[in-house]
VMD Tcl script that draws the C-alpha trace (Angstrom):
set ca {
  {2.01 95.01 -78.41}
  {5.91 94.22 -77.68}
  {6.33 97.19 -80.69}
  {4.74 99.71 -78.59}
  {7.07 99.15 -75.25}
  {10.13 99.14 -77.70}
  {8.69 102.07 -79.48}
  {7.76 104.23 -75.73}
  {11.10 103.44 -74.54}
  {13.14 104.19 -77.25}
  {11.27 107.70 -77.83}
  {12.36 108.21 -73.35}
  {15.60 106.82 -74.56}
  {16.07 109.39 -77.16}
  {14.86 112.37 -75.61}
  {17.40 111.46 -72.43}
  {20.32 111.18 -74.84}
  {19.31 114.41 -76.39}
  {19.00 116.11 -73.18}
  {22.39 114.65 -71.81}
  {24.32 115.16 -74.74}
  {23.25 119.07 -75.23}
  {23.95 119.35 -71.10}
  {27.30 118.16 -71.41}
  {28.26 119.90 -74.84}
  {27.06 123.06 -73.26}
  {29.35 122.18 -69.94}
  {32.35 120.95 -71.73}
  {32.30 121.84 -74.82}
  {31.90 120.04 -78.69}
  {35.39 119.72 -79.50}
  {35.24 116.39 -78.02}
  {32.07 114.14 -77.72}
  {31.68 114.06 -74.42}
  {28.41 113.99 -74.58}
  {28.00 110.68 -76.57}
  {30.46 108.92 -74.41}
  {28.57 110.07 -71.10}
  {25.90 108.11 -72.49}
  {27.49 105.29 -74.20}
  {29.18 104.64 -70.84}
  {26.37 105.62 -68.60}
  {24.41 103.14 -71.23}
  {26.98 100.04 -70.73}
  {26.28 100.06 -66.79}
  {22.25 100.38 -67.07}
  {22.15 97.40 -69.48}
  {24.61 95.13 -67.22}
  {22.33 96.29 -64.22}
  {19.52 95.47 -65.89}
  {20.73 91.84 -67.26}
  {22.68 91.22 -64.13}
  {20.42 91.99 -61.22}
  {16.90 92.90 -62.01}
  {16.00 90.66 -64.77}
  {17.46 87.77 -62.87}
  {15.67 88.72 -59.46}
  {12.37 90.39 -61.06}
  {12.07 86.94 -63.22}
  {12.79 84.72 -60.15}
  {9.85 86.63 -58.25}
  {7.80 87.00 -60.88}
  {8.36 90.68 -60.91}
  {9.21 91.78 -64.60}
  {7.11 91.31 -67.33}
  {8.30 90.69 -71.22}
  {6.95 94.05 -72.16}
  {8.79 96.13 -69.41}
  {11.91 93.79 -70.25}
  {11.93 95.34 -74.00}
  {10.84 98.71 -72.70}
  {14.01 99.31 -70.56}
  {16.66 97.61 -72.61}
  {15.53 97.56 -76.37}
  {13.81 100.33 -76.24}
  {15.09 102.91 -73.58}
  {18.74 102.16 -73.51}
  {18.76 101.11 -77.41}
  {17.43 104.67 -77.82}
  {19.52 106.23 -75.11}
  {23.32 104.83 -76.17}
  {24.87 105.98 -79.56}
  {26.51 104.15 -81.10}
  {25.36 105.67 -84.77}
  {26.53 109.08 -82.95}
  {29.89 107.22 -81.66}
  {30.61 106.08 -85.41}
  {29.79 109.76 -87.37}
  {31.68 111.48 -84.62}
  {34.64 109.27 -85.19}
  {34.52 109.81 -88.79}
  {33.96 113.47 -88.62}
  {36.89 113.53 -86.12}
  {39.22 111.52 -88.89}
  {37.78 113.52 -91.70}
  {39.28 116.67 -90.33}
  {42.37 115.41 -89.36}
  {42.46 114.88 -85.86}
  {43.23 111.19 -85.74}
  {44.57 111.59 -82.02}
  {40.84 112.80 -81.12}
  {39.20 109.85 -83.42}
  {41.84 107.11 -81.70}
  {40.79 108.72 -78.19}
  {37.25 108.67 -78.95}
  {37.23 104.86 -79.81}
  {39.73 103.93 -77.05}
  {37.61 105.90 -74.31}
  {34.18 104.42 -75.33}
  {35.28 101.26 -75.45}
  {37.11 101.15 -72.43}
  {34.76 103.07 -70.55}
  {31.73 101.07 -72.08}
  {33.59 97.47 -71.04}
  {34.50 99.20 -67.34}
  {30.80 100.16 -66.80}
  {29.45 97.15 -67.77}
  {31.46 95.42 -65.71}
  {30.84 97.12 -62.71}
  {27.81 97.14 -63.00}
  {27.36 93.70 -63.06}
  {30.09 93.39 -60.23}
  {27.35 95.48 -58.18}
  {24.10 93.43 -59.57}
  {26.16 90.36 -58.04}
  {26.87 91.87 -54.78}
  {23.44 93.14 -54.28}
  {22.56 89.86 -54.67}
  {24.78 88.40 -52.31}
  {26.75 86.71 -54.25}
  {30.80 86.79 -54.91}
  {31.15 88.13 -58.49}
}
mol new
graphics top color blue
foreach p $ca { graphics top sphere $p radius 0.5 }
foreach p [lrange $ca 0 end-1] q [lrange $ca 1 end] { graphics top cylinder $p $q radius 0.2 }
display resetview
């Protein structure tokens, strides 16, 4: 039964990226994937919220069950970040030559991905009243 919630969320997670990714390339443009890191970093914060505040508040109330534990992080955001995406688009960016893009690519998901994650386990802390 766990392979179903992992399976449910990772389809939601997948369609979300999609619909993200295609939002932002249409807004910005593909010459750069914005797209991917939108939801790479968008990704980073969910799953620190997640670990950081809910699980540790649903689990002390008895609120969050196994199942919708995998749903939401190994299957939602594990279908909803990119890092397969990151990687091609990197080497498609290096492939044609444009190592500045490639270098910017990995520096800005990286540093954006570490920066969400921390804040958002900076705010799971403070929600919970606690100094981070």
């Amino acid at each position: 039964m766990h392979l179903f919630y992992v399976f449910i969320g990772g389809g939601l997670g997948a369609v979300c990226r999609y619909l993200a990714t295609t939002a932002i390339g249409a807004r910005f443009g593909m010459m750069f994937p914005f797209g991917t890191l939108f939801v790479n970093t968008l990704g980073s914060f969910l799953m620190a919220m997640i670990m950081g505040f809910l699980l540790s508040m649903a689990k002390a109330n008895n609120l969050l069950s196994e199942p919708l534990r995998l749903l939401l992080t190994v299957g939602f955001l594990g279908g909803f970040t990119t890092f397969s995406s990151f990687s091609m688009e990197t080497l498609t960016l290096l492939r044609s030559g444009s190592i500045f893009l490639a270098l910017t690519n990995i520096a800005t998901n990286v540093m954006l991905g570490l920066l969400a994650a921390i804040l958002g386990l900076y705010l799971a802390v403070m929600i919970q009243g606690a100094k981070p």
